[in-house]
N, C-alpha and C positions, 0 to 999 in steps of 0.2 A: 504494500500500500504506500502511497504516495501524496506527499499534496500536490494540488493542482494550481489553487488559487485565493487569496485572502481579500477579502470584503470587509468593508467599511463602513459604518452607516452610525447617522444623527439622530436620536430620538429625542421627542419633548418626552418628559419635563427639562432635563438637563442630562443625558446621557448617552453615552458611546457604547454600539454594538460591532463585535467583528465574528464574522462569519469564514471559516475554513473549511474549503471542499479539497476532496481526495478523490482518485481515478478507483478508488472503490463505491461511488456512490455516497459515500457517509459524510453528513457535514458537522462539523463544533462549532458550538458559539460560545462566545467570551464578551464580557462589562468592561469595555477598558474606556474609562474618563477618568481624569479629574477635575473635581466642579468648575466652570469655569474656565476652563483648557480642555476642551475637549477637540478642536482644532489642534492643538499640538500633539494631544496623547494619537490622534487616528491618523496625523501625517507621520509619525514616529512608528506605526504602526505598519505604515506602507511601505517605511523606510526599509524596515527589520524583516519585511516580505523576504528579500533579496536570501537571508539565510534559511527559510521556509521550501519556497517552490521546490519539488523536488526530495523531499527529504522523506522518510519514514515517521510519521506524526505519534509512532507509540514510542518513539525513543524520547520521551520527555523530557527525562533527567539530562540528556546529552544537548536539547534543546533548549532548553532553559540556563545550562550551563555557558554556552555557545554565545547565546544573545545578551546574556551578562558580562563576560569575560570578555568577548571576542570585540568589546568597545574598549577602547581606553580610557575614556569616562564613562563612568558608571556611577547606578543610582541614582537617589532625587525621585519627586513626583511626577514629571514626564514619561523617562525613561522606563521607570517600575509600574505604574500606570498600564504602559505599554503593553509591557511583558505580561502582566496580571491578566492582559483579554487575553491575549493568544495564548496562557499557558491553562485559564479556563477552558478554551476551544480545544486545545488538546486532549484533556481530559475528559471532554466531554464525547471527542471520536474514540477515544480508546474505550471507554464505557460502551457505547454503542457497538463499535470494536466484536466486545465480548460478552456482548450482551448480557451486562450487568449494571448498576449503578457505581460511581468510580470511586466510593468508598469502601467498595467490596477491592477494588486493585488497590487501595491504602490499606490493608490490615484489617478491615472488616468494621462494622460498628459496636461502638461498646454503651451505646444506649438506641434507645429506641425512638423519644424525641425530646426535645427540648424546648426551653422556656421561652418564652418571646416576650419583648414588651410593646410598648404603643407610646407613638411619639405627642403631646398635648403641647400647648399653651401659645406657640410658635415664635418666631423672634423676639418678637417684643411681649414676654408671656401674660398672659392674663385668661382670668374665666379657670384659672386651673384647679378648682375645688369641683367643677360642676363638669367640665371636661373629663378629669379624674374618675368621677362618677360615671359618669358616660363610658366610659371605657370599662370599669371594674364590671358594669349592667352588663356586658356584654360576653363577657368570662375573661378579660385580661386579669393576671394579680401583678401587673407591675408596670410602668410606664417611666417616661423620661421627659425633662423638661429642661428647657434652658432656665437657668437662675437668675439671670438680669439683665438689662440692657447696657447700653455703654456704660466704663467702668473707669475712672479713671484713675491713675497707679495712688493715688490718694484721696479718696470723696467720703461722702455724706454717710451722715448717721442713717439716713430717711430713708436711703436707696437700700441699705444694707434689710433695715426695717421690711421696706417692702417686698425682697426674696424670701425674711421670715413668714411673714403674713401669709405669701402665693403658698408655700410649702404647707403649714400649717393648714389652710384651708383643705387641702388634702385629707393629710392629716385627720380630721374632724370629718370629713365625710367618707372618705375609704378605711377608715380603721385603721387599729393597732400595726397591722401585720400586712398591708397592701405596700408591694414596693415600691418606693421611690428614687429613682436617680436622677441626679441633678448635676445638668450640664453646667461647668461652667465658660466651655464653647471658646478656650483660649483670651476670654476679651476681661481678666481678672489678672492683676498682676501680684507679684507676693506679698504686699502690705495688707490688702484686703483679703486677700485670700486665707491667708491665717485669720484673721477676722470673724468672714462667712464661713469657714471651715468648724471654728470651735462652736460658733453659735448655732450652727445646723446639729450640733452634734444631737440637742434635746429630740429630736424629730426621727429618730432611727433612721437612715437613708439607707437606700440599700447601698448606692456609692455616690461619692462627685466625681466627675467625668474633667478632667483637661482643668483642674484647678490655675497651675500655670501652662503655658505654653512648654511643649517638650525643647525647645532652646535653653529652658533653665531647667533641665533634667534634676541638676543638683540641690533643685529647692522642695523635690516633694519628700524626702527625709524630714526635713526643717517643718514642711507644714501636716505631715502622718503625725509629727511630734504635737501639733497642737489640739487633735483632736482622734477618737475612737471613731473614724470612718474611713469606711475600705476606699480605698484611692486608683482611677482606674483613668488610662491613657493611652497614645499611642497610635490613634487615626494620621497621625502627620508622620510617620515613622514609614522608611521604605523598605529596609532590607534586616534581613538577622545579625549583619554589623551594626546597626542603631539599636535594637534591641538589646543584642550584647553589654551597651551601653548604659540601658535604661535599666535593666534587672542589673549589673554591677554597681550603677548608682545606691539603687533600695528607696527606699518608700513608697512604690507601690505592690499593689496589691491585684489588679486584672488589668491585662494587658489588650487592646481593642484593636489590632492588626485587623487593615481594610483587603479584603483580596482582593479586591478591583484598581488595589494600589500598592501594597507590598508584593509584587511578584506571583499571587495566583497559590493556587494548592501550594504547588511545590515546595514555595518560599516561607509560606503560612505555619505548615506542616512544622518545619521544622521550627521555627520560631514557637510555635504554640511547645512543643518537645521541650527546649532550653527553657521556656518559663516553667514548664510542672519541675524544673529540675530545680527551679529558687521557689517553688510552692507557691507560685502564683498562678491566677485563676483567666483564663481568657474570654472574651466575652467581642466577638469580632462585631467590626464597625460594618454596619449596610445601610446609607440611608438612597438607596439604590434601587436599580429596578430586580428584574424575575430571575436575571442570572447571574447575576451577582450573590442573591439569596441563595440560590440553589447551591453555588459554588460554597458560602460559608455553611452550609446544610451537611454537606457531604464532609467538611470539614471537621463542625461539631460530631458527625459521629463517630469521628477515629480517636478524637483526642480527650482523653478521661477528664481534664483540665477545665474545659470548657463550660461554662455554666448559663448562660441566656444570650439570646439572639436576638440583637437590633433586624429592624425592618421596618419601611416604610409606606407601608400601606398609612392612608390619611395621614402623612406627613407633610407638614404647611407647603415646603419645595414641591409638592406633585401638583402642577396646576396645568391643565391641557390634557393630561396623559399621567395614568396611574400603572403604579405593579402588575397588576394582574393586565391590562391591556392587552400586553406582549407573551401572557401563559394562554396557550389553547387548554391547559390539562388545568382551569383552576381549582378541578375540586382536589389535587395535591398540596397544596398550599391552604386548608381549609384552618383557622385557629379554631381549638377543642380546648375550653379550660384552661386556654390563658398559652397552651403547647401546640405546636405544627410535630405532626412526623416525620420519620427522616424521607428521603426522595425514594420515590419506588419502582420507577423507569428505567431504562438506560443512559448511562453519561451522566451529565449532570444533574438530569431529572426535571427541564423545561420541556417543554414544545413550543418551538418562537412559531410565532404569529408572523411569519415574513410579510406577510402581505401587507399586515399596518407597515412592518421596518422598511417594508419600499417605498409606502408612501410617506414615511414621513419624512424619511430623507428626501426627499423631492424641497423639501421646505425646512434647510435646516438649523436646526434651533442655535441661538449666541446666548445663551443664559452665561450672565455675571453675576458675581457677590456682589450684593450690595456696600456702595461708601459711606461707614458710618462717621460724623462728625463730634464730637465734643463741643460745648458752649462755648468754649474757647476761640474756636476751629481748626483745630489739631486733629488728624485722624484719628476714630477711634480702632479699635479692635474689633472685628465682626462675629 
């Protein structure tokens, strides 16, 4: 078997699909964006073709190895981005392959499914008592929210107030024991964040997410120290050398490796292995569409480590075009009590809907992060 040819395409809401055909008939599909660049990740995409065409598509490890090394720079959000689609595509023809799902070729699964939460409140949060509620009616027992809006490396008593309040209100209507994690979305710098960190602690969280930015690795010791809450990171992180990094440092506690951005199974795989080896707990980042889920799906069921799954069904980002759009098989993807099961197909466990990915690439999407400003007018953090 052989590939033949690799595909590219643009989908609303904000996301990159690549599709890889073989002279056997069998195609893989891969999530390769990152938000915002997704123009650079599917020309980087087209680029890395050149090592593709031609090649035997089950020799994964040899091609994943190939497209890493075989650059002299390496790494970064682009580049691993990249790799992340097409090393998704490949697993997803090798599963088809052998007519299995591709976590039966990873060592089999050592659960049957996993916990999922549900994203509320949206950038600028609010309503998230009654959102909260919404969600729990539903059978989720745990969600995630951003903690505040712009933040600046020293502000207000009032603003701080007001993440208590949002949390709280939770609190009070989901009960004792419904999870909460609370993003703090990189836009919290270390002064406050020990701050919000201690004062969250009354509220059980299940974690804070991205307290500081992973560029000051060396501060989540400093702020674990300030409070009894499990400390979870690592969407901006590309390869198992930052990793190496961030479990050396210490003070955290779940590690959120995106596979639509650190390098795809392959690179995931192992990075999830070196965290159970410092007793940390992983919890992969997807605020993504059908195959990027499935990709972290097949993930969760090899790795013992693993403990709940981001996804973004009704996540504020999904506007034009949602998750399931691109699943022909949605009743795989179906949440039962708050848990999805693992994939039960072959490959990765989607069936794209090509016929939306062609038209929507006819029209394709520029979705940017928004610029957020300070009163000042100094950027803020987004």
């Amino acid at each position: 078997m052989k590939i033949t040819k690799v595909n590219t395409y643009h989908v609303r809401p904000r996301w990159g699909f690549v599709e890889i055909e073989t002279d056997a008939g069998i195609t893989g599909w891969g999530e390769a964006v990152l938000e915002g660049h997704c123009d650079a990740v599917l020309a980087c995409v087209n680029e890395m073709s050149t090592y593709l065409i031609g090649n035997d598509p089950n020799r994964i490890e040899d091609i994943s190895a190939t497209i890493y090394r075989a650059g002299f720079y390496r790494g970064g959000g682009v580049l691993m981005s990249a790799i992340a689609g097409i090393d998704q595509a490949l697993w997803d023809i090798k599963g088809k392959f052998y007519g299995a799902p591709a976590y039966e070729l990873m060592g089999g699964k050592c659960r049957d499914n996993i916990k999922v939460y549900s994203w509320i409140g949206g950038d600028r949060p609010a309503d998230t008592g009654a959102m909260a509620k919404e969600r729990k009616d539903a059978g989720f027992t745990a969600i995630k929210m951003n903690a505040t809006e712009e933040l600046q490396m020293i502000d207000t008593y009032d603003k701080v107030d007001a993440v208590l309040e949002r949390v709280a209100a939770i609190r009070e209507t989901c009960g004792k024991y419904f999870g909460i994690a609370i993003d703090f979305h990189g836009r919290v710098h270390k002064p406050m964040a020990k701050i919000l960190a201690k004062k969250l602690e009354e509220f059980d969280p299940m974690f804070i997410e991205e307290p500081v930015l992973c560029e000051n690795m060396e501060v989540f010791k400093e702020i674990a120290a300030c409070c009894n809450i499990p400390i979870a990171t690592g969407e901006r992180l590309f390869t198992k050398y930052d990793f190496k990094r961030l479990l050396q440092a210490g003070g955290v506690d779940i590690i959120q490796p995106d596979l639509s951005h650190a390098g795809g199974l392959t690179e995931v795989k192992k990075i999830a292995s070196m965290a159970e080896a410092y007793d940390v707990a992983v919890a992969p980042h997807c605020p993504l569409g059908p195959i990027a889920l499935s990709a972290c799906l097949n993930l969760d069921a090899t790795c013992y480590n693993a403990v709940i799954q981001e996804q973004s069904i009704g996540i504020h980002y999904n506007v034009g075009k949602s998750v399931l759009d691109y699943a022909l098989n949605k009743e795989d993807f179906e949440f039962v009590d708050g848990r999805v099961q693992m994939p039960r197909i072959p490959g990765l466990g989607v069936e794209v809907n090509k016929e939306l990915v062609l038209e929507e690439n006819k029209t394709p999407h520029q979705w940017k992060n928004p610029v957020w400003r300070h009163g000042d007018g100094s950027v803020a953090e987004w």
